[in-house]
N, C-alpha and C positions, 0 to 999 in steps of 0.2 A: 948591160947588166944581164947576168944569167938569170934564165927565165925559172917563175916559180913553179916549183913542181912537187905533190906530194912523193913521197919516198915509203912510206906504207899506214896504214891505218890503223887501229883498234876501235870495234863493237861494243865495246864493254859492254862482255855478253852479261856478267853474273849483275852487274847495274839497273840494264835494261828489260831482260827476261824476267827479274824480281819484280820489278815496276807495270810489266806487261803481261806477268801470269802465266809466260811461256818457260819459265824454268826447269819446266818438268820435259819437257819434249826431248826426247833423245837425239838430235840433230845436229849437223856440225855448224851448219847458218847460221845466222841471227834470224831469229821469230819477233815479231811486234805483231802489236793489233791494231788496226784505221782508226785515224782520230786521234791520238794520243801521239804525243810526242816522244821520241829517242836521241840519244846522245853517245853521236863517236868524236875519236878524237884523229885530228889529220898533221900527219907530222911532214915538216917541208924540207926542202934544201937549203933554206934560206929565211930570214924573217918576211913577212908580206914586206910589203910600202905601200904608199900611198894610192899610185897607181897601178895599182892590182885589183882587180873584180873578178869575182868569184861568184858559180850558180852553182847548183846540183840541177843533174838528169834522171829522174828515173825512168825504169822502161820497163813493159812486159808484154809477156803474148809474143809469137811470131812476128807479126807487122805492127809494132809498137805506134802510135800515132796520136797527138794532140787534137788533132779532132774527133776521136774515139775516145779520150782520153783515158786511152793506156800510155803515152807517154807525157811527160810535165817537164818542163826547165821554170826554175825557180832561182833567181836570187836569192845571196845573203839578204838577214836581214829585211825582206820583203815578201810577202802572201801574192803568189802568185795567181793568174785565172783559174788554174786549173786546180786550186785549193790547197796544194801544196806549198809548205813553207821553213825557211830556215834562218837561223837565228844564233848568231856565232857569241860564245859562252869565254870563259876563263882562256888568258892564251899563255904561253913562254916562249920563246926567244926562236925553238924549233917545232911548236907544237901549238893546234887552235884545237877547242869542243867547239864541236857543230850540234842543233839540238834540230833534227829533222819532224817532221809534222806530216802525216798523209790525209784526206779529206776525211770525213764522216763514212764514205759514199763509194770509196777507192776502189779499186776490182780487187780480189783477194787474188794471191798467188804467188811466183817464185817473179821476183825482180832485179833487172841490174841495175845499181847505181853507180853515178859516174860525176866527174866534178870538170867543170868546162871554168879555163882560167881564161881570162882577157887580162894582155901585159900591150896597154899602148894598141897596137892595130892589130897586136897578134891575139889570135884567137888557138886556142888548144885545149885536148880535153884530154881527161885519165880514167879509167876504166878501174873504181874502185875495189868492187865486190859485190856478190847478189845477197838478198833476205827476202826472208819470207812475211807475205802481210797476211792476216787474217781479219776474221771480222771480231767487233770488241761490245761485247754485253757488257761493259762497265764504262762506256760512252755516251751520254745522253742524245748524241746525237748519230750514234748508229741506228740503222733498223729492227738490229736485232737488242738493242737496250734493254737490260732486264734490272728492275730497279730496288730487287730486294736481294742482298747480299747470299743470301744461306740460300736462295733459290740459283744464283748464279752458278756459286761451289756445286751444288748437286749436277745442275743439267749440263754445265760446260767441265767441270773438271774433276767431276768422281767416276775413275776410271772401274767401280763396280756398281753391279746394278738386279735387281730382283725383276724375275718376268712373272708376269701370271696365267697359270694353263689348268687345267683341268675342266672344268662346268660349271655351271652357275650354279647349282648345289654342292659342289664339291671343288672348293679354288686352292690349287697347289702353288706351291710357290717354286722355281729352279733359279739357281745363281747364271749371271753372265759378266765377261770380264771385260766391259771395252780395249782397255788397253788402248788411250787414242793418243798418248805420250811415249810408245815403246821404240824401240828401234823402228826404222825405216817404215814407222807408219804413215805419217806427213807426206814423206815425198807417194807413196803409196795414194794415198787419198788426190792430192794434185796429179797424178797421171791418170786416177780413172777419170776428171773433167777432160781429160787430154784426148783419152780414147772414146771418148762419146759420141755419137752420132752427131750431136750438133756441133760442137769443134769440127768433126769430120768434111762436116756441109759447110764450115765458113768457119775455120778459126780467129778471123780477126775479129769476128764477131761477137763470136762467142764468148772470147775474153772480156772484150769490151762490157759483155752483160753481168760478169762473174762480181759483181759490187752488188749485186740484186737477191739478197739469199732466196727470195723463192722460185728466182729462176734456178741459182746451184741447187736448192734441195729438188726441185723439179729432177735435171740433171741426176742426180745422185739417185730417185726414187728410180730411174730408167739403170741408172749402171750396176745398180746391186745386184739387179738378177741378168741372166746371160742371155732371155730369150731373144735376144733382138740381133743376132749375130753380129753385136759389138763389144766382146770381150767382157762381157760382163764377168760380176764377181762371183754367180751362185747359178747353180740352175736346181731348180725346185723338181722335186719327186714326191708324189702324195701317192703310189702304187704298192706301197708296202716291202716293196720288192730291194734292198741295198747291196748285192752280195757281192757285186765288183766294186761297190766306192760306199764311200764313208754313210753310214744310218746319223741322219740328220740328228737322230739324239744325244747322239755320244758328243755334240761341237758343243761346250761348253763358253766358249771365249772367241771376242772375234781375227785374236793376233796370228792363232794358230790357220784361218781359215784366209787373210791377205797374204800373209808369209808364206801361203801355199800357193797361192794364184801369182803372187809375183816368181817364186820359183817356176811354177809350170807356163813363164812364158805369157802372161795371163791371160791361160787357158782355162774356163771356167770351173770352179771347184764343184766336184761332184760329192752328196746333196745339199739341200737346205729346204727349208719347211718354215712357214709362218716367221716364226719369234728366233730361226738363223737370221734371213735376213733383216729385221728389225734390228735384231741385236748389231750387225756389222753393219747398217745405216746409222745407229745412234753413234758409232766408233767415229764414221767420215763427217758424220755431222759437228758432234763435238768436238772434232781434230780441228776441221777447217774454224772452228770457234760460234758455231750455231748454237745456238739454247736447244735441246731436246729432251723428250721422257716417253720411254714406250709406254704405250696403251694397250690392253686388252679386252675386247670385246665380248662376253660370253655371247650364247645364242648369237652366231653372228652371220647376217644371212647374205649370198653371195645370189646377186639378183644379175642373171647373165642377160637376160633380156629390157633390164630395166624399164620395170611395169611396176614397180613398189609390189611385187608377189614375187613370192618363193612355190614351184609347185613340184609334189614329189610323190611318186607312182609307185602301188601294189599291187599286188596281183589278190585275189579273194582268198590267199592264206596270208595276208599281212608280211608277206615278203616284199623287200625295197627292190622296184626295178629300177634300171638304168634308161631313166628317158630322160633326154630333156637334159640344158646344164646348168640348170640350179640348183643349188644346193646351201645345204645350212649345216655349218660349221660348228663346234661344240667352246669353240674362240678360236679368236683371229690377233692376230700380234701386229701392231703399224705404229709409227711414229709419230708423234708431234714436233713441229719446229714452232718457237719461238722470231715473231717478229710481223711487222706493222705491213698493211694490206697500200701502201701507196695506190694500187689499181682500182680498190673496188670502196675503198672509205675507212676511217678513224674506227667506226662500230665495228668492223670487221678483224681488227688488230689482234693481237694477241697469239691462241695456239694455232696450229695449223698444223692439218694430218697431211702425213706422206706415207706413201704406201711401195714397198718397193717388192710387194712378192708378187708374182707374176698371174692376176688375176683375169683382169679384161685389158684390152689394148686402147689407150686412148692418145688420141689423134695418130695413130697408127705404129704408136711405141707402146710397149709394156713399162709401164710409168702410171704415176697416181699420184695426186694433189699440185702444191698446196690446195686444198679444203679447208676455207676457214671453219671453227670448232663453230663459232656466233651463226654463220650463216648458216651450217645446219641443222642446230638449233630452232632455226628462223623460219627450215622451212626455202630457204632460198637457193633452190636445187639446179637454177638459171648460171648460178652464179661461178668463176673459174675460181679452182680448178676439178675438172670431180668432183661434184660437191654431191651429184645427183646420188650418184655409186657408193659415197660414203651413206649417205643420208637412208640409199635404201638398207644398208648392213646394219643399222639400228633401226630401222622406224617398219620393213618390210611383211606384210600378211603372209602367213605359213598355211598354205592349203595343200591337202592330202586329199589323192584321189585313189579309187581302186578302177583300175583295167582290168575288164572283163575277157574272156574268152572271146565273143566275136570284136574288140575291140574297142567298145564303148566304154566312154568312162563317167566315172558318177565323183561328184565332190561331196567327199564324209566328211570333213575336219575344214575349220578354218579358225586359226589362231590368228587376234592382233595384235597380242601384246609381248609372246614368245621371244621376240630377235630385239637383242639390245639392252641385255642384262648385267649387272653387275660392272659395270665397263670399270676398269679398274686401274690402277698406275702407284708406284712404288713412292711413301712420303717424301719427304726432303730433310736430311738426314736421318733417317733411319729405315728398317727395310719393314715396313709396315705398309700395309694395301690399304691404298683412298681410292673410295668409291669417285668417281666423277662424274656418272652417270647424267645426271640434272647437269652438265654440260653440253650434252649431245640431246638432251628433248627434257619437253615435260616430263610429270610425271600421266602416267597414264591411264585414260580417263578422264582426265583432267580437261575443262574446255578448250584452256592453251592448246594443248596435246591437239584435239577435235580439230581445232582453226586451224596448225600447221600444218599437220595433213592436209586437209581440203585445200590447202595454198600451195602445198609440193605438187598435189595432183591437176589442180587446174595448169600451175606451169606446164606441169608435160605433160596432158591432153586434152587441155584447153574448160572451159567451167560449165560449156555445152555437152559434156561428152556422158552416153550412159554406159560406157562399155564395165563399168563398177557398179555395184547394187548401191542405190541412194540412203539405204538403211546401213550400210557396212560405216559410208563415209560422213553419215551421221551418230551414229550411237558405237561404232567401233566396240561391238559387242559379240562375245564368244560363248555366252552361253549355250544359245541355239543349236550352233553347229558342235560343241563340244558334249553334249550333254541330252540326247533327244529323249530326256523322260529316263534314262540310267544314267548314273557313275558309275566309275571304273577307276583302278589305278592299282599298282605295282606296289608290292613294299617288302621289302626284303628280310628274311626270318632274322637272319643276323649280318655281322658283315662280311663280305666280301673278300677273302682271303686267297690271294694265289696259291694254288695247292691244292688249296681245299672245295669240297663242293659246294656249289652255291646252291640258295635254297628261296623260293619269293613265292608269294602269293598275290595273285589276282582278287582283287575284292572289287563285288559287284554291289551297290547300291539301288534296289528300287526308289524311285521317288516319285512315286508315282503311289494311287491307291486302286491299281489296276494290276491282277497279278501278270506276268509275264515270261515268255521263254526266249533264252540267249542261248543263241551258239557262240562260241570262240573257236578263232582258230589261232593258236598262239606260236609262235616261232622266235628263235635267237640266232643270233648270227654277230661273230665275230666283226667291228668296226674300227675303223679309222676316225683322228680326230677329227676329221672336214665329214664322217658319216657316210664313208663309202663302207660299201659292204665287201670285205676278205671273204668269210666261207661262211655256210650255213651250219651250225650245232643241232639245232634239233627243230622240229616242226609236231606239234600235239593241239588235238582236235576234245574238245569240253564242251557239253549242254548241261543248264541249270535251269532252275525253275526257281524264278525269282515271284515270291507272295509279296500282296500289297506292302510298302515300307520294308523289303527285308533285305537282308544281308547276306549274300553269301561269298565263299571262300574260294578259290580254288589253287589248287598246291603246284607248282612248277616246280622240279631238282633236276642239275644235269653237274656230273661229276668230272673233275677234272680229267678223266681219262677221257671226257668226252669234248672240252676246250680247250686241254692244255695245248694240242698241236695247232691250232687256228688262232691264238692269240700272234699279235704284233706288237712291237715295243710302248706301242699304246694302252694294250690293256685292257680297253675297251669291249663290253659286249650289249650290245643292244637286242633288247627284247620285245615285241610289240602282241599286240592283243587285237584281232578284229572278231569285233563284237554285233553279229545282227538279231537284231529285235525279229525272233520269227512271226506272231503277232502283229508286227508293223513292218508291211512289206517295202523293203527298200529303204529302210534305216536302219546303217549301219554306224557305228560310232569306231575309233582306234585310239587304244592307250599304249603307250611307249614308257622304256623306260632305258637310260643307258645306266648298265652298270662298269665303274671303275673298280679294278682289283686294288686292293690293298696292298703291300706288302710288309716282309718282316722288319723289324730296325735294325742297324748297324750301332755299334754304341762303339766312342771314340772316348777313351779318357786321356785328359792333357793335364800333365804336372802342375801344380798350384803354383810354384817357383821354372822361370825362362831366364837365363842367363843368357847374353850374347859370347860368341865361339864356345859355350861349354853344349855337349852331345845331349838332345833329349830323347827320350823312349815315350811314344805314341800307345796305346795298348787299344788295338783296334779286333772285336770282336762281332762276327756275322754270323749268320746260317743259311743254310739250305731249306727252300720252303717246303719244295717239292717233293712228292711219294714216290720220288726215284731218283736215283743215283746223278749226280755231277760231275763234267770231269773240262779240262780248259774253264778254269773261272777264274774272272778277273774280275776286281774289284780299282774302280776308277777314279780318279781324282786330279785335280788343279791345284798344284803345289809351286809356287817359286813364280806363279801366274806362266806355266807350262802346263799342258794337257801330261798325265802321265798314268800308265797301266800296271798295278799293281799281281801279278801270278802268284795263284795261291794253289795248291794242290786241291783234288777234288772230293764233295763231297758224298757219305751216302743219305739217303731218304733224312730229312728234319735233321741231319747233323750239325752243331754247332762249333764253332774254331776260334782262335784267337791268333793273333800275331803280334811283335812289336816293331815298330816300323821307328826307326833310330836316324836325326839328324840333328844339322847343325847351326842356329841360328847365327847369321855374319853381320844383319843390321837391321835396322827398325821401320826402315821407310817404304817395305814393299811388302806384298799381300799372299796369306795363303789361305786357301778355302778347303772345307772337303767338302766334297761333292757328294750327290745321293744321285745315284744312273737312272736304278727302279723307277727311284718318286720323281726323279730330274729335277732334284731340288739340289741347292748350295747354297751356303750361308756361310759370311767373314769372320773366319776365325777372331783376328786379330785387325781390325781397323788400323792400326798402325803397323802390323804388319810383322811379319817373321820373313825372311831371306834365309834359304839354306846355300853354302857353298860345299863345293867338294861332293864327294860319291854319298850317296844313300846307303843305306845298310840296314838289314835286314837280322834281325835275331830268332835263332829257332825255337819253335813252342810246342813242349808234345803234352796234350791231352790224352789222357785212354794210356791204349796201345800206339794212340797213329801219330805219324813225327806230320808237321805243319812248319815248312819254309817259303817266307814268301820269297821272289825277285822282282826288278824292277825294271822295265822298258820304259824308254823316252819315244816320241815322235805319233804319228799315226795310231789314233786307235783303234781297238780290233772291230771287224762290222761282221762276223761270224760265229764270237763265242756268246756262252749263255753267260749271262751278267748276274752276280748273286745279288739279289735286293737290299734295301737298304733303307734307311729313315733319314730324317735329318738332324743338326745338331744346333741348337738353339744355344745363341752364345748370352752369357749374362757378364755383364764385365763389372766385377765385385770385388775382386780381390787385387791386393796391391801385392809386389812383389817384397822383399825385406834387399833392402839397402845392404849392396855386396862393392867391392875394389873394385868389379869390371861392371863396367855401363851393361846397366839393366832393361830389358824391352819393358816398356810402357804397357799397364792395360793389360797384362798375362791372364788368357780367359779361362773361366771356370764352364765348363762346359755341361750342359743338363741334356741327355738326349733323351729325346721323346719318340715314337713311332707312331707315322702318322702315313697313309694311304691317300 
């Protein structure tokens, strides 16, 4: 009898993709998730008989192996040790369904499967095809199980996403594009496990572990960034400095920034900054099928010595020196993964922070977490993974010393409640900021608060130690040091307008019924978001004569011809105030104050009525803020989920312009945003989305005398010209389209732009 042999297969991809949520993935494999069952069909040369037996093989990793269990043989019809099971379905004459089964637990990754026939004594096998397994939040018995449906949609398969950046007084919001479905993202994501140190050091192993998401999110918090000279995806620049490679704020999307590193060989993309990498973690997370959602931290304090203090040095004019490397951040952008703490207990389950921007080295890799979200809550600073590191960027004392001349230093300031504000993260469906703050601690003040601390700090220096004041880590109080008998504080005459000069006064409070005399020495100086200091603007010297209870003023203005050259895409200027009590020798107090520029709006109007293939006209109108002339401006944007740079001729001093920007909508299923560069804001136009096919085009607009043509460049954006600022466009979805012969986009939005700083 001729022996039985398949002759070729079918995945029934559109069956099985639909059922396993991988429909979207632009890949030529078959994608399933662990735990959940699929169904191919195997066509033979012959009908079986009787004595025919039939298993599947799967295999993955380099050194495939059942005692590792990366490889399985399983019978028909039977659950195999290794959890694997198959189950033969409907047949015909030349054709069976098999319906394959992977464990809860299976390693994720690319696999081959193979079908081994037993005819009588003969043993033979056929080497069917490979697919790809992931892990499956809609599994009750995976690790990553997320058991509320609208939370699964959000953190595993909405390929857009809201980050939040600016301050705890002032929180901006910028668009970012996953994209963890797009072309050659998948296999993109499965080769940075490949290229990782720890594959490197034992790929059998390492496979072996890849069923454990908080070892891959481990894995992945290490490969995002490059410091480790393992191919990583990003290397971080916080130097201000971008003029050979890309200004981390122009990366809107994480497609354009993998597509770059697998082009360059992957050789690390030059830059990224905070919420780059978070954004292209949440991409490999979500792709591989992890639950995630960025976090942002305002006040977020980077504790290099971890001592739970942050400490940071003046000189007796209230200028930041560079001592020491701690430092405290204005926010910090990290991820959360979704899924169960098997290591450390059930209480601990839930979110878990990864951290993949290259801050401290732990266990001798630039890598962070998992941290469960509970344990640092808890206070349980013992616990893996970095849980201490996370624990100090929320929970950390901000003390401010002034370095003297002969080098002695004296501590003015000590905040405890400053780091770990606002901590924030994007709702679920919709782009709205939930506070989640009461996740990561008390509130504070609060006794919980009091006991947690005292419980981080005996862990790491034991509950004998007095190397901390007894009064700090009892009453965790700021009056004292904040406040020796004056207030102080910053407030701005109006707001803060690029262009224009800024204007703030110092106001001095006696509280006291003792009159007294203050000097100031007050200085500004151009900042970065992490608070390193660019260049110094100005340095001015004030004495006041503060009467019992009084109030006084003092006027600070420094004019854009005086910051405009020392600002950075940040924006950023920080101002401080050192105040000493000449009456009271050796109290001195310091008030700060960061100011964010504002900028002007962009206004975007978009036609009430979207037809599919008919041309629409954009009517996109900016200005110039500046009290002098412009020339290379581009105006930026994420269209077609493509980074793309709009050339607009230049302008002079507060000039304003219009343009129409003309395309063509082809389908409904994919996404266009615009962007705000200024604000780094981006918000979805159209949730279901506009697709342009074919050329862009451009229509000319003359204002005045002056003709206005835009053009349009695809690829790399510019990291040298000046960027005209921008607002962003708040979508309201109100209007329905009027029923026309050609299929109409859904949801066609009415757009309200507002300008916001």
């Amino acid at each position: 009898m001729e022996a039985l042999t398949p002759t070729h297969i079918s995945w029934q991809p559109s069956a099985n993709t639909s059922a396993h949520r991988t429909n979207r993935y632009a890949h030529k494999q078959l994608i399933v998730r662990r735990g959940q069952g699929f169904t191919i069909t195997l066509y033979f040369n012959r009908p079986q008989q009787s004595g025919d037996s039939l298993a599947f093989i799967s295999e993955t990793g380099p050194s495939p192996s059942e005692g590792s269990r990366t490889r399985a043989v399983f019978n028909v019809s039977s659950a195999g040790a290794s959890g694997w099971s198959a189950s033969q379905g409907p047949s015909e004459s030349n054709y069976t369904n098999f319906t394959l089964c992977s464990p809860a637990n299976a390693a994720i990754g690319r696999y081959n499967l193979s079908l081994q026939i037993t005819c009588g004594n003969q043993v033979s096998s056929r080497f069917l095809g490979q697919f790809v397994l992931l892990f499956n939040p809609w599994c009750p018995d995976d690790e990553v199980h997320m058991a509320d449906e609208g939370e699964r949609q959000e953190y595993t398969l909405n390929e857009n996403g809201i980050i939040f950046v600016g301050n705890a007084k002032y929180i901006q919001a910028r668009g970012w594009y996953y994209g963890q479905f797009q072309d050659r993202i998948l296999n993109i994501c499965l080769t940075m496990l490949d290229l990782s140190l720890y594959y490197r050091q034992n790929p059998a192993a390492d496979v072996a572990r890849r069923g454990d998401p908080k070892y891959v999110g481990r894995v992945l918090s290490s490969m995002i960034n490059g410091n480790d000279n393992d191919n990583g995806v990003l290397l971080g620049n916080w130097q201000g400095n971008f003029t050979e490679y890309e200004n981390p704020s122009r990366w809107e999307g994480s497609v354009v920034i993998l597509h770059k590193w697998l082009q360059d060989n992957y050789r690390p993309v030059q830059y990224g900054q905070c919420w780059v990498f978070a954004g292209v973690m949440c991409t490999a997370l979500r792709c591989l099928g992890i639950p995630n959602r960025l976090i942002t931290n305002f006040n977020s304090a980077h504790d290099s010595d971890r001592n739970l203090s942050v400490d940071k040095y003046y000189d007796p004019y209230g200028r930041s020196l560079q001592i020491g490397k701690d430092s405290s951040w204005d926010y910090h952008v990290w991820n959360e993964g979704w899924f169960i703490r098997t290591d450390l207990g059930s209480s601990y389950n839930g979110w878990q922070v990864l951290d993949s921007t290259p801050q401290e080295p732990s266990k001798g890799i630039f890598q962070c977490g998992p941290a469960s979200v509970v344990a640092v809550k808890q206070g349980d600073v013992d616990l893996s993974y970095d849980t201490l590191f996370v624990f100090s960027e929320v929970n950390a004392d901000s003390n401010r010393w002034i370095v003297y001349g002969d080098g002695t230093k004296k501590r003015v300031y000590c905040d405890t409640e400053v780091f770990g504000r606002s901590i924030s993260t994007k709702a679920v469906g919709s782009n709205a900021r939930v506070d989640v703050t009461n996740n990561y601690k008390y509130p504070e003040g609060s006794p919980e608060e009091r006991q947690v601390y005292r419980k981080a700090w005996n862990k790491i220096f034991g509950s004998n130690t007095t190397e901390r004041r007894p009064e700090v880590l009892n009453e965790r109080s700021t009056d004292a040091a904040r406040n020796p008998g004056i207030a102080g504080r910053f407030k701005l005459v109006e707001p803060p307008v690029l262009g224009h000069d800024i204007s703030l006064i110092l106001i001095l409070n006696n509280l006291s019924s003792e009159h007294k005399s203050v000097k100031v020495n007050m200085s500004a100086s151009s900042i970065l978001y992490t608070r390193r200091t660019v260049a110094e603007i100005l340095q001015e010297t004030a004495s006041v004569e503060l009467g019992a209870n009084a109030e006084k003023h003092i006027l600070l203005k420094f004019p854009y011809s005086r910051y405009g050259k020392h600002l950075t895409d940040d924006k950023r200027i920080l101002v401080t105030g050192l105040c000493e009590v000449m009456n009271m020798p050796g109290v001195k107090f310091l008030v700060e104050k960061t100011i964010m520029l504002e900028n002007p709006k962009i206004i975007i109007k978009v036609p009430s009525q979207i037809v599919v293939n008919r041309a629409v006209n954009l009517e996109i109108w900016y200005t110039n803020p500046l009290p002098e002339p412009v020339e290379n401006c581009v105006l930026l944007a994420t269209l077609m989920n493509q980074q793309v740079k709009i050339n607009v001729a230049g302008l002079a001093p507060k000039e304003q312009s219009m343009i129409y920007y003309e395309f063509t909508p082809r389908q409904t299923d994919d996404d266009v945003y615009v962007t705000n560069e200024e604000d780094r804001q981006e918000y979805v136009l159209n949730d279901s989305g506009l697709i342009q096919q074919g050329r862009l085009k451009y229509v000319e607009q003359k204002l005045g005398t002056t003709d206005r043509r835009a053009t349009l460049e695809s690829g790399q954006l510019p990291t040298d010209k000046k960027i005209l600022a921008s607002a962003a466009c708040e979508v309201e979805r109100e209007a329905k389209l009027l029923a026309e012969k050609d299929t109409v986009l859904q949801d066609s939005p009415i757009i309200k732009v507002s300008g916001t700083c």
